[in-house]
C-alpha positions in Angstrom: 19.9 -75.1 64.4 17.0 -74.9 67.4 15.9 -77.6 68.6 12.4 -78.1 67.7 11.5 -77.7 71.4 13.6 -74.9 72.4 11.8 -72.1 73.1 12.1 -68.9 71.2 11.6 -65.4 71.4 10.2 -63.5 68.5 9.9 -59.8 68.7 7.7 -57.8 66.7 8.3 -54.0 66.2 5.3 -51.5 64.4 3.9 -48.5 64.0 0.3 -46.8 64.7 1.2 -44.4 61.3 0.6 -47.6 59.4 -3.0 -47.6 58.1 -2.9 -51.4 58.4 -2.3 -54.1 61.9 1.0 -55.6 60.5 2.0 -56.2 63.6 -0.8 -58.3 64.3 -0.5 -60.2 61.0 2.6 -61.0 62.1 1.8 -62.4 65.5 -1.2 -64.2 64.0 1.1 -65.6 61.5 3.8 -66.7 64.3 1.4 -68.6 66.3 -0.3 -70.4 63.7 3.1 -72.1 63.3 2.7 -73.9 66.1 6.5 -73.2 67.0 7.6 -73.2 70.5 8.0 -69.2 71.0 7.0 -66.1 73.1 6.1 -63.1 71.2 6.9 -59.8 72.6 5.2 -57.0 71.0 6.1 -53.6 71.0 4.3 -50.5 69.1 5.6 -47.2 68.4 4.3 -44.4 66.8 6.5 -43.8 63.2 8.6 -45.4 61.4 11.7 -43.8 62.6 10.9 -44.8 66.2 11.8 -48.5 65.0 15.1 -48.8 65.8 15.0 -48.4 69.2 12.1 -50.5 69.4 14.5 -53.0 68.1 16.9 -52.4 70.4 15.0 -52.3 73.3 13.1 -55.8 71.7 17.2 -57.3 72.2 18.4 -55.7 75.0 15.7 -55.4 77.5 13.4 -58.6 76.4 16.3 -61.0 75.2 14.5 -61.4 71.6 16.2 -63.6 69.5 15.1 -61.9 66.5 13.3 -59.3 65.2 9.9 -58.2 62.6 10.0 -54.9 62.2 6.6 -53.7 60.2 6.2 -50.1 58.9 4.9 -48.3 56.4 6.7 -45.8 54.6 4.0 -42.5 53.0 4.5 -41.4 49.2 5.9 -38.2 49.7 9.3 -37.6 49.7 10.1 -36.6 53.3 8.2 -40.1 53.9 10.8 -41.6 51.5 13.6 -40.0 53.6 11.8 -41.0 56.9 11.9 -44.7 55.5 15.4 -44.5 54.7 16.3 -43.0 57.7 13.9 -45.6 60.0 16.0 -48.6 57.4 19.6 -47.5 58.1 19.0 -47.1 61.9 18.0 -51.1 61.8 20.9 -52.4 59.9 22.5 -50.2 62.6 21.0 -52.1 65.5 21.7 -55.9 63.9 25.1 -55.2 63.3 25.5 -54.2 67.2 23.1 -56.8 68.1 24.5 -59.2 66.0 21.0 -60.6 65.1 18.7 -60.3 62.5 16.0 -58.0 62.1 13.7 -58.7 58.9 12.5 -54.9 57.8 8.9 -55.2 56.4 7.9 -51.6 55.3 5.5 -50.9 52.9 5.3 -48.0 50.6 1.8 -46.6 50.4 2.4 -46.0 46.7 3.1 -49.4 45.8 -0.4 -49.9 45.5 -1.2 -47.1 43.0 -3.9 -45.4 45.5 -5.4 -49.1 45.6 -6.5 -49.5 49.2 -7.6 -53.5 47.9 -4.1 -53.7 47.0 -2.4 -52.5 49.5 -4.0 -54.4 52.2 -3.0 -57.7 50.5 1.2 -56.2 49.8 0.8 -55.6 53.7 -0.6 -58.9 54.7 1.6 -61.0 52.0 4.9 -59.0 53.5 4.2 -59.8 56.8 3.5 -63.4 56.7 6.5 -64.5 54.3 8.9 -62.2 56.5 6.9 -63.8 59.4 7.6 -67.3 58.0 11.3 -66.4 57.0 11.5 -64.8 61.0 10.6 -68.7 61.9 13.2 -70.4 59.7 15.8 -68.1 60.3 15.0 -69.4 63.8 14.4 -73.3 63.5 15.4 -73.6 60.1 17.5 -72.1 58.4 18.6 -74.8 55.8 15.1 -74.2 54.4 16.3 -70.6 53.2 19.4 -72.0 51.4 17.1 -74.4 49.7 15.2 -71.3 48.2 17.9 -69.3 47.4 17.8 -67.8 44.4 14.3 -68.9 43.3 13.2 -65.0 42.9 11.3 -65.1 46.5 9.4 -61.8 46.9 7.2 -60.7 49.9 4.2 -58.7 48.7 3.7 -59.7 45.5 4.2 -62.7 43.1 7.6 -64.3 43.0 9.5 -63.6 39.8 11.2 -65.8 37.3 14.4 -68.1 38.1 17.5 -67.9 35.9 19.5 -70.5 36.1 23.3 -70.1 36.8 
């Protein structure tokens, strides 16, 4: 675990196609946390270009982890764009060996709901945000809320206990 005083840095990968700032969400979310990191921020222009934004995020700006924010359009070639942009990023933390917490977004989850969507996009963010942050300084915290039904971008559902 990270010292409380060690500093961090968080990198945080998104898109222009995504009709919402996730990215910002995400550093607003980071710095409220009051958490001794440096945020390196680093916009492309679609979802596939993500991966090598994560790359580049390890490699050339020594990130310690990654928030990688995207949204993913309702048609199918988006669907295959998204699946695409997601395999290329497990790609890129098994060679980096760290994590990169994938927050896309499918515009369809919210039914045409533009209301909607905007809260999926900022609820995503911040959890994955928060979970970025104990991944980082915490990460007992996680096994302490595994499996409670955590979900990012809408309610949590129900426990079953084992």
């Amino acid at each position: 675990m990270v010292t409380s005083s060690e500093l961090r840095r968080i990198g945080v990968a998104d898109t222009m196609f995504s009709r919402g700032d996730m990215g910002a969400v995400a550093v607003r979310t980071i710095k409220a946390s009051g958490k001794p990191v440096e945020i390196v921020r680093y916009t492309v222009p679609g979802i596939k270009d993500l991966p090598v934004a994560c790359k580049k995020l390890f490699f050339d700006h020594g990130c310690d982890i990654v928030i990688a924010t995207g949204m993913v359009g309702g048609k199918p070639v988006d669907k295959q764009c998204g699946h695409e942009a997601s395999l290329g990023i497990q790609s890129v933390q098994i060679s980096a060996s760290r994590h990169i917490l994938e927050v896309f977004v499918h515009e369809d989850e919210s039914a045409g709901d533009d209301v909607r969507l905007a809260e999926i996009m900022a609820d995503r963010t911040e959890k994955h945000a928060q979970n970025a942050l104990d991944l980082l300084f915490n990460p007992a915290s996680l096994t302490l809320r595994a499996g409670t039904g955590q979900r990012q971008g809408g309610p949590n559902a129900s426990r079953v206990r084992l």
